[in-house]
C-alpha positions in Angstrom: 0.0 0.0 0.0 1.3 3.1 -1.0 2.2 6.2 1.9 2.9 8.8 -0.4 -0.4 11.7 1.0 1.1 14.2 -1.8 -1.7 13.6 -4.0 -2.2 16.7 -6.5 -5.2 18.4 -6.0 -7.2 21.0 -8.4 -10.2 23.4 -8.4 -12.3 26.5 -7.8 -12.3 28.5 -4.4 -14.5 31.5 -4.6 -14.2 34.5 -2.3 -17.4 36.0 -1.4 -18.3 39.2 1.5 -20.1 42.5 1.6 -18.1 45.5 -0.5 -15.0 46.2 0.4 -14.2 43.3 2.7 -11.0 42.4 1.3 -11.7 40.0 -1.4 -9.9 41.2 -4.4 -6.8 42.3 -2.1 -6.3 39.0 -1.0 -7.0 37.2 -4.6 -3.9 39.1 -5.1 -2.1 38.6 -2.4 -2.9 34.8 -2.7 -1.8 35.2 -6.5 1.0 37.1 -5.7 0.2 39.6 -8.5 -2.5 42.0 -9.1 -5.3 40.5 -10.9 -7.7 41.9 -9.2 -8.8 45.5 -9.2 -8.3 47.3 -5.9 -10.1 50.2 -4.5 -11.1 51.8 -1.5 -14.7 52.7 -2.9 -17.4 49.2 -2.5 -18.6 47.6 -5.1 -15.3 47.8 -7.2 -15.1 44.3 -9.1 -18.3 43.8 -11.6 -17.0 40.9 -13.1 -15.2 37.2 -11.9 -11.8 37.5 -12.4 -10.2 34.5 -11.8 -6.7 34.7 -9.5 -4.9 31.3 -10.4 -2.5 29.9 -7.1 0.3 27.1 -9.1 1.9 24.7 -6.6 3.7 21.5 -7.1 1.0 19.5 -5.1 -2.3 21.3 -6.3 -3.5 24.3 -8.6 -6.1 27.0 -7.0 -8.3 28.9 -9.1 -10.3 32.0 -7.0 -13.0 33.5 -8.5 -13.3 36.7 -7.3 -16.9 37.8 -7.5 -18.5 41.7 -6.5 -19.7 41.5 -3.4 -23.3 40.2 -2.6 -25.6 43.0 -1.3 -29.0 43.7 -1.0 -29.9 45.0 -3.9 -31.3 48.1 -5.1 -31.2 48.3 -8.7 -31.5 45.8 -11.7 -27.8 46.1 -11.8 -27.7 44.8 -8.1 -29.6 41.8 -9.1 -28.1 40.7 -12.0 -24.9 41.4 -9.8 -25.9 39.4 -6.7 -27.1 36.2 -9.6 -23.3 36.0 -10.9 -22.5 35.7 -7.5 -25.2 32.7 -6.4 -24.4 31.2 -9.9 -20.4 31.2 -8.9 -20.7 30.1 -6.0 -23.0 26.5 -6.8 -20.1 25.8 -9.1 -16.6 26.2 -7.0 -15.1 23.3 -4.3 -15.0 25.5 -1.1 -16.1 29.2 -0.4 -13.8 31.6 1.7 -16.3 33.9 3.0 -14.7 37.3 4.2 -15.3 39.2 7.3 -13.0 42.4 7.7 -12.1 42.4 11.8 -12.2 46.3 11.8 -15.9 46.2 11.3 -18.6 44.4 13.5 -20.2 41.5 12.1 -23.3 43.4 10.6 -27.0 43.0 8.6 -24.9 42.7 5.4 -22.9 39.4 6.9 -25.7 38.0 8.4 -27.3 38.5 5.1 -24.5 36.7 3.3 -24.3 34.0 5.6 -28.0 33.0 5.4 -27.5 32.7 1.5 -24.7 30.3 2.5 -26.4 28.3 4.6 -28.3 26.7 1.5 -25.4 25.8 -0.1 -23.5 24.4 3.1 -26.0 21.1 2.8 -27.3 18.8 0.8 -25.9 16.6 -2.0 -23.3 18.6 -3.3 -22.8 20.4 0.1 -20.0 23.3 -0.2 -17.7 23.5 2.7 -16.9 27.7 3.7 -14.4 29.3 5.4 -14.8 32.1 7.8 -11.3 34.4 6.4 -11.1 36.9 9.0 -9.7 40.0 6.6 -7.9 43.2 7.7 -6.0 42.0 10.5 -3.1 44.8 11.1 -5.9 46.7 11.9 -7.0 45.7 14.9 -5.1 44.5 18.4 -4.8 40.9 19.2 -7.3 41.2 21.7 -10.1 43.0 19.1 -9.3 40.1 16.4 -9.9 37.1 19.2 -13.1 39.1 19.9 -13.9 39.4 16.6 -13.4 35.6 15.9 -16.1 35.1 18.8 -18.1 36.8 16.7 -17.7 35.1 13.1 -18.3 31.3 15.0 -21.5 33.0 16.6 -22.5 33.8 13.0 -22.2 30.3 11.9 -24.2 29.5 14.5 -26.9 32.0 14.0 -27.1 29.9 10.5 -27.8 26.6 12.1 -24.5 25.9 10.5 -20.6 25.1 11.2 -17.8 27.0 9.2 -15.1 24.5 7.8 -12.6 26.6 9.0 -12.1 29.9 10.8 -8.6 31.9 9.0 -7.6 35.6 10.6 -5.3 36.9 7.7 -3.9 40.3 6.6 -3.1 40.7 3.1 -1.5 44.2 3.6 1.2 42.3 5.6 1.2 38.6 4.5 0.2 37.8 7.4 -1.4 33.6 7.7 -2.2 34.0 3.9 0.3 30.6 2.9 -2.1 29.1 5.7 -5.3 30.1 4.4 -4.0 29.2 0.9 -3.1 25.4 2.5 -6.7 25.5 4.2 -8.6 26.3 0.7 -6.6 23.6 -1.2 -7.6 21.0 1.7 -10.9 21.3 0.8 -10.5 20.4 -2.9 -10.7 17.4 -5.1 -8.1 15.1 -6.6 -6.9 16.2 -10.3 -4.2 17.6 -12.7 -4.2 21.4 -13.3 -6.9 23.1 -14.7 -4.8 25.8 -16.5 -1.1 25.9 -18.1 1.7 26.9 -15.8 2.3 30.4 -15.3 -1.2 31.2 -16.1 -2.2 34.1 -13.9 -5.4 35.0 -15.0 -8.3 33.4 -17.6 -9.8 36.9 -18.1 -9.5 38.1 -21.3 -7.2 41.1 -21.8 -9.7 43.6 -22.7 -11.8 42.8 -19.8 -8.7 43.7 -17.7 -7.5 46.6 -19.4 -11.4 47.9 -18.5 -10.8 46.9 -14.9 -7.8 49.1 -14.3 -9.1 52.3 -16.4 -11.7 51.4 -13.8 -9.9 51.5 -10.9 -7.6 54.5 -11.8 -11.2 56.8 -12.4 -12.4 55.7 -8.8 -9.7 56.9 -6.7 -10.4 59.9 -5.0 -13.8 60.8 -6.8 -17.4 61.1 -4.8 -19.1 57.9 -3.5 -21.9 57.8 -5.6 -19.4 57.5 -8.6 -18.5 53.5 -8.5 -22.2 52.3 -9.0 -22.5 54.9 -12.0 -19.2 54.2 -14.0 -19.0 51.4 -16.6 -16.1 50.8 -18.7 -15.8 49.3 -22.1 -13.4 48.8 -24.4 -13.5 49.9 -27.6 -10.8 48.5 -29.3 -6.9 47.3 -28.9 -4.8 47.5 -31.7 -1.4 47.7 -33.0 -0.3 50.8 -34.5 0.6 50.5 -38.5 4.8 50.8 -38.4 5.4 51.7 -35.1 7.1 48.6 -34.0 10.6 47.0 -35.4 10.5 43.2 -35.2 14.1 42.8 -36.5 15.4 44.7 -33.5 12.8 43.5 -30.9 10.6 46.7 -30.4 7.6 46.1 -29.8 4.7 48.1 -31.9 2.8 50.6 -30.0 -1.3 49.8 -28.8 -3.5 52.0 -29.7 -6.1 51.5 -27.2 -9.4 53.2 -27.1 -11.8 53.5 -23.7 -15.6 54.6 -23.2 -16.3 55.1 -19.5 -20.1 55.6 -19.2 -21.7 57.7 -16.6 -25.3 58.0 -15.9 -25.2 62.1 -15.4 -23.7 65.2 -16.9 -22.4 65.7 -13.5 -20.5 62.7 -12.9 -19.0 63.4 -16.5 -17.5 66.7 -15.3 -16.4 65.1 -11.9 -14.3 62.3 -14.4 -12.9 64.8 -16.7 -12.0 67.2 -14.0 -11.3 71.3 -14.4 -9.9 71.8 -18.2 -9.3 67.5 -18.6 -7.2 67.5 -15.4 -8.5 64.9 -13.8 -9.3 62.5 -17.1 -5.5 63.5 -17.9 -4.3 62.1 -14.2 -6.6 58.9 -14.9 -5.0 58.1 -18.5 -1.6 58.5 -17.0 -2.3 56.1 -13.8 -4.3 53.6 -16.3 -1.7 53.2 -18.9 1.2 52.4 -16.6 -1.1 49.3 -15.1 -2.0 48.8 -19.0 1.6 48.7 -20.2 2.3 46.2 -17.1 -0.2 43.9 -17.7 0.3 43.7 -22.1 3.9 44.2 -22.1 3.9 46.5 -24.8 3.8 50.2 -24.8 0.3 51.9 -25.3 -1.7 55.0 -26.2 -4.4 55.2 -24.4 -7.5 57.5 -25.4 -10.1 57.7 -23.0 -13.5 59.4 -23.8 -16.2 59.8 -20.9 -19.9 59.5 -22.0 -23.5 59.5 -20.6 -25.6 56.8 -20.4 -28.7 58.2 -19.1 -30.1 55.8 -15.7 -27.4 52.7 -17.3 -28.0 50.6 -14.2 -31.6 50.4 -14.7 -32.1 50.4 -18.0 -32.1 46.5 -19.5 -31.6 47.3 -22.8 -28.5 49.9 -21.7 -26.9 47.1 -19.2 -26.6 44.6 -22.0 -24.8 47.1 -24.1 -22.5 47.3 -21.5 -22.2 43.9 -21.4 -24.2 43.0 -18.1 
């Protein structure tokens, strides 16, 4: 009979928790790369990016998802359904509960939803991540870890596992990474090595002109801007193969806003701010294609976009 336990294993962890608890932070620190768009606004990711972990013994693919909410628009909804749909298709659930804040309506919310899919015949085992951990003393986070088994409770259920981690510092994140792989099946990998990401690249082009438009702008802005690519192309002559330069992307950006206002607050006083946004955007851009780019951004309204059907499937929702 064979000892060797080292058996590879392979599949789908999805991180799920209100806005802004720390989910894309830690697909990247889990990644070790940014894959996922970070901001301090809520409600920052709008679509799954996958964060893919490579190990000798096992391949992790997290599926980042927005965060689920009550929702208050159509937007919300078809948000929150991308979420439920997500999660009745990974092997294990890291749900994540920032120890700064209190363990609220939105987590209890979140946790009921859970609850269905912690039973049954394809019963999918969740772990409590206890996110943000610099941020509090020892003695707030053991207080707050009180709280997170009470929750479980609350659910009629039991968490798999209970993980305080801090992405800002590394802090337990190799442990939780070893906890989420536990909980998956046998099998080869999923994706080639070196893989980072199965997002396409125009997807996360949009998600960094995204981030770059959020910082520092008003808090009604996040729910109000889309982003779409227009195109990405090579510019005609503007690369030498022979003596390995690269041509230069021309890439083109929409960012749709549902007021005239929020147009001005994105372009800024004479195209200051849009200028600051391009600049920020195109380093992440040039990062992520290896190439250098010209980006050209152009801000337009899309009158009441998040309610609007016909308008959110333009925009590819």
């Amino acid at each position: 009979m064979s000892d060797d336990t080292t058996e590879h294993r392979s599949g789908f962890a999805c991180l799920v928790g209100r806005p802004n608890s720390g989910k894309s932070t830690l697909t990247n620190a889990l990644v070790g790369q940014k894959v996922a768009i970070m901001s301090a606004r809520p409600q920052t990711t709008r679509h799954t990016i996958r964060g893919i972990v490579h190990r000798e013994d096992a391949q992790l693919v997290l599926v980042d998802t927005p965060g689920l909410h009550r929702p208050r628009t159509l937007l919300g909804e078809r948000l929150n359904d991308l979420v439920r749909d997500t999660l009745s298709e990974v092997d294990v659930i890291a749900f994540c509960l920032p120890a700064d804040q209190k363990v609220g309506p939105g987590d209890r919310y979140i946790a009921a939803q859970l609850a269905e899919l912690m039973t049954g015949r394809r019963a999918v085992p969740v772990v409590a991540v206890v996110t943000k951990a610099d941020l509090v003393t020892r003695a707030e986070l053991m207080e707050h870890l009180v709280s997170v088994d009470r929750l479980a409770n609350a659910v009629d259920r039991e968490w798999a596992d209970i993980v305080p981690v801090s992405a800002k510092d590394g802090y337990q994140v190799e442990e939780l990474e070893a906890v989420l792989i536990s909980h998956l099946p046998a099998g080869p990998d999923l994706y080639p090595d070196g893989e980072l990401t199965d997002e396409p690249e125009a997807v996360m082009v949009a998600e960094l002109v995204r981030e770059a438009a959020l910082e520092g702008v008003r808090d009604e802005l996040p729910h109000s801007l889309a982003v779409v690519v227009d195109e990405i192309v090579e510019r005609e002559g503007s690369g030498d193969p022979e003596k390995g330069k690269p041509a230069l992307l021309d890439v083109r950006v929409n960012l749709f806003v549902e007021r005239d206002s929020q147009k001005a607050i994105i372009i800024g006083r004479g195209g200051s701010r849009l200028r600051t946004v391009g600049t920020e955007a195109r380093r992440g851009i040039e990062k992520l294609l290896g190439q250098r780019v010209y980006l050209d951004l152009h801000v337009k309204v899309a009158k009441d976009w998040q309610r609007d059907p016909k308008q959110l499937r333009k925009l590819g929702f």
